[in-house]
C-alpha positions in Angstrom: 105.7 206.1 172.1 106.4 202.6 173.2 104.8 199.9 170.5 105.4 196.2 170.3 106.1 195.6 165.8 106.4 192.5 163.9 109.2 193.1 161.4 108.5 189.9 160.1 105.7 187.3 159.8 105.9 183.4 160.1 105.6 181.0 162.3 108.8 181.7 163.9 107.6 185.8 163.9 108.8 187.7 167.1 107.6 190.8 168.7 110.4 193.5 169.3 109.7 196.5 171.3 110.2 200.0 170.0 109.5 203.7 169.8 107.6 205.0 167.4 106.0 208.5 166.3 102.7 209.6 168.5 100.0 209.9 165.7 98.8 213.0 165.2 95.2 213.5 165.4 92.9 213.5 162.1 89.8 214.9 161.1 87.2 212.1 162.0 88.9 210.5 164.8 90.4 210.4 168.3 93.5 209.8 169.8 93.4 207.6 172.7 96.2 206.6 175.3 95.4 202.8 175.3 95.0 201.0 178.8 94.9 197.3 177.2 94.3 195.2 174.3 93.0 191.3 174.4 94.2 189.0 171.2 91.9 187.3 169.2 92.4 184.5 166.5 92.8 186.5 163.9 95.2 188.5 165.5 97.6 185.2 165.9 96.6 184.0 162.3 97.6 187.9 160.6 101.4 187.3 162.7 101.8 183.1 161.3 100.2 184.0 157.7 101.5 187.0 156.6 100.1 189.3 153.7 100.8 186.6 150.9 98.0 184.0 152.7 95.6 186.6 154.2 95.7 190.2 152.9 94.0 191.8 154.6 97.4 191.8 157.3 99.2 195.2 157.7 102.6 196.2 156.1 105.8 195.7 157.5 106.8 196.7 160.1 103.2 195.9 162.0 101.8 196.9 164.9 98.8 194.5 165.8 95.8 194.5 168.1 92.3 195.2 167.1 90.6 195.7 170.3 91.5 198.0 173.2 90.5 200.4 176.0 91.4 203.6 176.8 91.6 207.4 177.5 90.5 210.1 174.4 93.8 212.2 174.5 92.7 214.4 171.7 90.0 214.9 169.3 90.3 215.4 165.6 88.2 218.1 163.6 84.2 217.1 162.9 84.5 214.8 165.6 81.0 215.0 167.8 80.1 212.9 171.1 83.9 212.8 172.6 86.0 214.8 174.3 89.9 214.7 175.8 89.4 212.5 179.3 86.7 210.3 178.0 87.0 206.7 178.6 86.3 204.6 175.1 86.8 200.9 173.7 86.5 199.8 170.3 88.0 197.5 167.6 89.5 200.3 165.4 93.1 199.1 163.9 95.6 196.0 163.5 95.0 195.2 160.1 95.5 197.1 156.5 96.4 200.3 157.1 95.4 201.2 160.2 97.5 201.3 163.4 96.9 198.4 166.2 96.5 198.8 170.0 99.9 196.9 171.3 101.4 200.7 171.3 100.6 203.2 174.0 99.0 205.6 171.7 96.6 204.4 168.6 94.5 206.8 166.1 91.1 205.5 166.2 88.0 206.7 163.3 85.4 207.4 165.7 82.3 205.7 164.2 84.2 202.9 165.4 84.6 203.6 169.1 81.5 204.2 172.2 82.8 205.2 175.4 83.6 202.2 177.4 80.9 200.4 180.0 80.8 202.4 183.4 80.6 198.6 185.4 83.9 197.5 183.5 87.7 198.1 184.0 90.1 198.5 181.3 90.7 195.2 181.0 87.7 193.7 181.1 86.2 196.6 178.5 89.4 195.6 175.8 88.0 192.0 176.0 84.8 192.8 174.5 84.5 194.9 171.3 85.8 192.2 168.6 83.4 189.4 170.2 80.9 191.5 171.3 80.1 192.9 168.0 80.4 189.8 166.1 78.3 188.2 168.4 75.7 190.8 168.4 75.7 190.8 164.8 75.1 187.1 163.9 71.9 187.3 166.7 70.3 190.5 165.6 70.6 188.7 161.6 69.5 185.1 163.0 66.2 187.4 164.3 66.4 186.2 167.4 63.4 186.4 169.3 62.1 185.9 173.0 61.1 182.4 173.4 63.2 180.7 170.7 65.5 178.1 171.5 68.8 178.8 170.7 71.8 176.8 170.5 75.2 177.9 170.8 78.4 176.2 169.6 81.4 176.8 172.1 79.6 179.0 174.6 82.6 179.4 176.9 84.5 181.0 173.6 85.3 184.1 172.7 82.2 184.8 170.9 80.2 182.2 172.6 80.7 183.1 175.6 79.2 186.7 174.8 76.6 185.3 172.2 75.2 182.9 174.8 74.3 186.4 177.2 73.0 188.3 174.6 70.2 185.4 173.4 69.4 185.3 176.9 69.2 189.0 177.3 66.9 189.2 173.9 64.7 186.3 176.0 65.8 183.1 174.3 66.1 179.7 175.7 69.6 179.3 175.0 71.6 176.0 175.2 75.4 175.9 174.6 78.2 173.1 173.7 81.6 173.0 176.2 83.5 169.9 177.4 84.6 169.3 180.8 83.0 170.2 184.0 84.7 173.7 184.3 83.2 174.6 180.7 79.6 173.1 182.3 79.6 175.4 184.9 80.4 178.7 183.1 77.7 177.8 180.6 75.3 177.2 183.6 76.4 180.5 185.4 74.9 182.4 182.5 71.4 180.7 182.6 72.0 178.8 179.9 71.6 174.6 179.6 75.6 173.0 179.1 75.7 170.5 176.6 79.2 168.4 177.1 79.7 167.6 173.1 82.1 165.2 174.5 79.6 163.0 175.8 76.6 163.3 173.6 75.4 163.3 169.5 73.8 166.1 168.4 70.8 163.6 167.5 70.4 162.7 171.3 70.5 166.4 172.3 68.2 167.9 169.4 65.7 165.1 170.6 66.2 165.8 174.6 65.7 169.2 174.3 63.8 170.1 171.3 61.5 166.8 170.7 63.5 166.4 167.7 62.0 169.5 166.1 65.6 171.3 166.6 66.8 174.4 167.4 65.4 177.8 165.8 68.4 179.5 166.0 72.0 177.9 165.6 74.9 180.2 166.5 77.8 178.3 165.2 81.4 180.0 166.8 83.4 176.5 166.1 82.6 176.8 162.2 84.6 174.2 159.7 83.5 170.9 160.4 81.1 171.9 162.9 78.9 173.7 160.6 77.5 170.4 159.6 76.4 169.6 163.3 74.8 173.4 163.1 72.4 172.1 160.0 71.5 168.8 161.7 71.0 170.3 165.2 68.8 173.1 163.4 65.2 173.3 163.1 63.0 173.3 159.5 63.8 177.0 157.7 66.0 177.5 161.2 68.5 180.1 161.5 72.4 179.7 161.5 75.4 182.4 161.8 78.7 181.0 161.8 81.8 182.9 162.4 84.2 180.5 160.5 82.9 179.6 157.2 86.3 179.1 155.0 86.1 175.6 154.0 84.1 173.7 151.4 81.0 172.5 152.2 78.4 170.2 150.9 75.2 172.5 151.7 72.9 169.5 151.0 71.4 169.3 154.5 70.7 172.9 154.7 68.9 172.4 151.4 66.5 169.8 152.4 65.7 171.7 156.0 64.8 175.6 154.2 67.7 176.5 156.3 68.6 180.5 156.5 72.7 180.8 156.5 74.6 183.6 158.3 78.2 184.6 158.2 79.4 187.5 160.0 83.0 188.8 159.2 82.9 191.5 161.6 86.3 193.0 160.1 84.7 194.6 156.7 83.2 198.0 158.4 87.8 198.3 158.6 88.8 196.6 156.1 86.7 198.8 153.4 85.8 201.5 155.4 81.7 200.2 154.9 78.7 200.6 157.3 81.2 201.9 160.3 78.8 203.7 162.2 77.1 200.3 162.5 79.9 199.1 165.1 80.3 202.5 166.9 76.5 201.9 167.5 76.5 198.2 168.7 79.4 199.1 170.8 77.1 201.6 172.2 74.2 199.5 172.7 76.2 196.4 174.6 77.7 199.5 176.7 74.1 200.0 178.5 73.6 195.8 178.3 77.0 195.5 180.2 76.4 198.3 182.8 72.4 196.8 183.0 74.0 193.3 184.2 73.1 191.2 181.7 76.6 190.8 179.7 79.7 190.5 181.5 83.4 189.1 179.6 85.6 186.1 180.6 88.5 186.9 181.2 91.8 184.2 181.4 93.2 184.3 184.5 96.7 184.4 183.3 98.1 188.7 183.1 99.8 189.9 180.2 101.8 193.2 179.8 103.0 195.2 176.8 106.6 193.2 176.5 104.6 190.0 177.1 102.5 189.8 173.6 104.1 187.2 172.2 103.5 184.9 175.5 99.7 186.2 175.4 99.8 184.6 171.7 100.8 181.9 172.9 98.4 180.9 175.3 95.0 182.1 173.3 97.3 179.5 170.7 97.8 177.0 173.1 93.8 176.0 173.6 94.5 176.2 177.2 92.8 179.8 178.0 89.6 180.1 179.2 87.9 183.4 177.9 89.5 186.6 176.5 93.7 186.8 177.0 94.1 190.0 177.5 97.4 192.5 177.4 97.5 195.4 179.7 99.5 198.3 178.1 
């Protein structure tokens, strides 16, 4: 099969294209013929860093990609709910040991797959399982509720973008940071209430939109230096999941306001084989969201095939994409 490898990693790493072995199917999973992966962060941080500054990055040579879409080819042994022909997206591979999507064929466990949403393409299902998930996950342990107000940090992200749907979907009042007028009117297009953080303190909008009481839920998809804007835009004993939390912090204000901290690292149901029936079963779940209306990914305009991944890194690197980049196998 056809599969894009890093033989080395760096900042100077470069994809090659080559043909490897078709995996055999195993007891426990499925084969599937991938249609198209998307490239998230950590995808571009495993190629720059390497093993030595983040381990949990595959040996050498490495195929990548975590997310993807595809086609169930074959079906290993005690393997229930999926059959050769079935259509299925998941985030199942790229990192450790397991085997990424930027190949034509991947081996995939199958706790960590749900057959992909009916309203979607390919492309648009491979944008969704990494962000979807991690989204899902730092809402559903916020205990977000109907009624709440609910702030979003970067709500035209990756995982904003999605975690800004779903609080409305669960029946929050959701507000979300963006900059720029193109960023205000995705944010608006989901029913949500654009803040330009560009323009205005989080003390003016925690007072123009909460009173000054703050928000009950913070979901914080910027993280670092951000995180301190999350505990001063949040409400007393609030709610805040972040998604980047790797930086010292001076947890002071959370302190003072009873605050209830979240981090989601959505990568440890692969990276210690923990809890992965959890993700096959959120994956599930956003399926019937997606195909009920109510979720539905951005995708960057610019296209992206198989000999084209390191120009897809590029651009989700660049800062210039808006929504999921996307590489069509």
């Amino acid at each position: 099969m056809k599969a894009m490898i890093l033989d080395a990693y760096g900042d100077n790493a470069e994809f090659q294209l080559t043909e490897l072995p078709r995996p055999v199917v195993a007891a426990g999973h499925v084969l599937v013929r991938i249609a198209a992966t998307s490239v998230n962060t950590v995808d571009t941080m495993i190629r720059k860093l390497g093993q030595v500054n983040l381990p949990l990055a595959p040996d050498l040579p490495a195929v990548l990609g975590m997310d993807f879409a595809g086609t169930v080819e074959a079906v290993g042994e005690g393997v229930t709910g999926f059959a050769a022909g079935d259509e299925v997206y998941g985030c199942a591979g790229g990192l450790a040991d397991l085997q990424g999507a930027l190949a034509e064929y991947m081996l995939a466990d199958a706790r960590l797959i749900a057959h992909k949403p009916k309203s979607l393409s390919m492309r648009e299902a491979a944008a969704l399982p990494l962000v979807a998930i991690t989204a899902f996950e730092g809402l559903q342990r916020s205990h977000v509720q109907a009624g709440q107000k609910v702030l979003v940090h970067g709500g035209t992200g990756g995982v904003g973008h999605v975690a800004v749907q779903l609080a409305k979907h669960f029946g929050a009042d959701v507000y979300a940071t963006g900059a720029g007028e193109k960023a205000m009117d995705i944010i608006r297009g989901y029913g949500a209430t654009a803040i330009d953080y560009t323009r205005e303190q989080v003390a003016d909008y925690v007072d123009r939109h909460t009173s000054s009481a703050g928000f009950d839920v913070v979901f914080d998809s910027v993280g670092g230096a951000n995180m301190s804007k999350s505990f001063e835009a949040a409400a007393l004993n609030g709610q805040v999941a972040t998604t980047v939390a790797m930086l010292e912090l001076d947890l002071s204000p959370a302190h003072f306001k009873g605050l209830s901290l979240h981090v989601v690292f959505m990568l440890i149901p692969m990276l210690h084989d923990h809890g992965r029936e959890a993700h096959g079963a959120i994956l599930a779940q956003l399926g019937e969201i997606v195909d009920a209306g109510a979720l539905k990914p951005l995708l960057d305009d610019q296209q992206f095939g198989l000999a084209d991944v390191g120009r897809a890194h590029e651009r989700l690197t660049s800062g210039k994409a808006v929504g999921k980049v996307v590489v069509e196998i």
